[in-house]
C-alpha positions as CSV (number, residue, x, y, z in Angstrom):
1,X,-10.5,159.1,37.0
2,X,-12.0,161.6,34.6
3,X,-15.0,162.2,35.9
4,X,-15.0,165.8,37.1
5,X,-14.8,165.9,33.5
6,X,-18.7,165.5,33.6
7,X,-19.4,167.7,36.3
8,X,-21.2,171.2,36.6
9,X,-23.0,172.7,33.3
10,X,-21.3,172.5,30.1
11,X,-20.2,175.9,28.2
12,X,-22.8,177.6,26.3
13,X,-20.6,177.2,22.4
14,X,-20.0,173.7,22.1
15,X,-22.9,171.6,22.7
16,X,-23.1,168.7,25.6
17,X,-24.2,167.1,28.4
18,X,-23.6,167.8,32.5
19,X,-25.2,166.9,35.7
20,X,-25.4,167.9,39.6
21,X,-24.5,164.9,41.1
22,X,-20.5,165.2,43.1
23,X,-20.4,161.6,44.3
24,X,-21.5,160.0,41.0
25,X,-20.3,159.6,37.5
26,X,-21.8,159.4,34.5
27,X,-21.0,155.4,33.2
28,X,-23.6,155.5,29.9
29,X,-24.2,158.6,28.2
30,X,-26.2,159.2,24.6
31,X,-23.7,159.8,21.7
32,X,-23.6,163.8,21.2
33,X,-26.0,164.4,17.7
34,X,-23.8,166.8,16.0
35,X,-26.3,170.1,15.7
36,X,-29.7,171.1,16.0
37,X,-32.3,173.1,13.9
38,X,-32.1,175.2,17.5
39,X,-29.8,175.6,20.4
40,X,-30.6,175.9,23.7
41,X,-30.9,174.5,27.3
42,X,-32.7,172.0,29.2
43,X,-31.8,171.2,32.4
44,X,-34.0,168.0,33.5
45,X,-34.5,166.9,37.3
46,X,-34.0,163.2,38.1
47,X,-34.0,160.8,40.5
48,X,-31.3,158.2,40.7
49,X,-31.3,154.8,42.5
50,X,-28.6,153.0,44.5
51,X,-27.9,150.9,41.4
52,X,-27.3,154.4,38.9
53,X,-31.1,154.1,37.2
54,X,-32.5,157.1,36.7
55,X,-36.5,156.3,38.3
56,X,-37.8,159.4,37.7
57,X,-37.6,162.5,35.4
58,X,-38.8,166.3,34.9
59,X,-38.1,169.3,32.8
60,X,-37.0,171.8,34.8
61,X,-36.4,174.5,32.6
62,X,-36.1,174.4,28.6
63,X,-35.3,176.5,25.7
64,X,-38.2,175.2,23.8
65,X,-40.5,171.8,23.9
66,X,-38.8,170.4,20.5
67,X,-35.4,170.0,22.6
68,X,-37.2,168.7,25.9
69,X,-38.4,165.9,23.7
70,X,-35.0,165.3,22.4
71,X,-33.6,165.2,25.7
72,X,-36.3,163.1,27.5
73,X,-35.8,160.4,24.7
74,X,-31.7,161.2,25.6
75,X,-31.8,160.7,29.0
76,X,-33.2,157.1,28.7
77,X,-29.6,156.2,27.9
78,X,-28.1,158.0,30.9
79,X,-26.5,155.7,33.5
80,X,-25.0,157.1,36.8
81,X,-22.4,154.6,39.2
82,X,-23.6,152.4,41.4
83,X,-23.4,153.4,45.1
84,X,-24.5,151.1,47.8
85,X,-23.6,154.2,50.4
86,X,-25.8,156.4,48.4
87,X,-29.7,156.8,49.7
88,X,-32.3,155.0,48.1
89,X,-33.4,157.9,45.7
90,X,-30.7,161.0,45.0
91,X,-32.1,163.8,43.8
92,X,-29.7,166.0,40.8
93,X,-30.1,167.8,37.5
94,X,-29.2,166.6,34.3
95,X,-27.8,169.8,31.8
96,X,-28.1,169.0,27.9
97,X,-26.6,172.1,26.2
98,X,-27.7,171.8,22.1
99,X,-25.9,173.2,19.4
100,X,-27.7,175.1,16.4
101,X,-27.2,173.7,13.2
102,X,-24.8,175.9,11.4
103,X,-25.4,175.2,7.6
């Protein structure tokens, strides 16, 4: 239960964290860092195994390289459900929305 919750891309205002993936859920996420020096987008393309690893990584598109290191160093704590049904390597996007830090 909950997990269309953390389907689809996040909204734009708030900051968060979204992926592709209808037949999974997201069981280990990063804590959310409360704000940025910038805001932006990166949407990273992953593979998952059977057992919810994620075996592979890629930017696919970013608002700048400072926040696709930040989310490349986030998405090492990303864990998706297990699925013995699922194929050996899924193929999804992973959608980190940043917030601007407003002081």
């Amino acid at each position: 239960a909950g997990a269309a919750n953390y389907s689809g891309i996040p909204g734009n205002g708030t900051g968060g964290i979204g992926h592709s993936f209808s037949d999974r859920t997201m069981v280990a996420k990063p804590k959310p860092d409360a704000e940025f020096r910038e805001g932006g987008k990166v949407i990273v393309k992953v593979t998952v195994n059977r057992e919810g690893q994620i075996i592979k990584k890629s930017i696919k598109r970013s608002a700048s390289d400072e926040l696709s290191k930040i989310a490349l160093k986030k998405i090492e704590e990303v864990r998706f459900s297990k699925s013995e049904t699922a194929p050996p390597e899924q193929f999804g996007d992973i959608t980190f929305v940043f917030k601007t830090r407003t002081r």
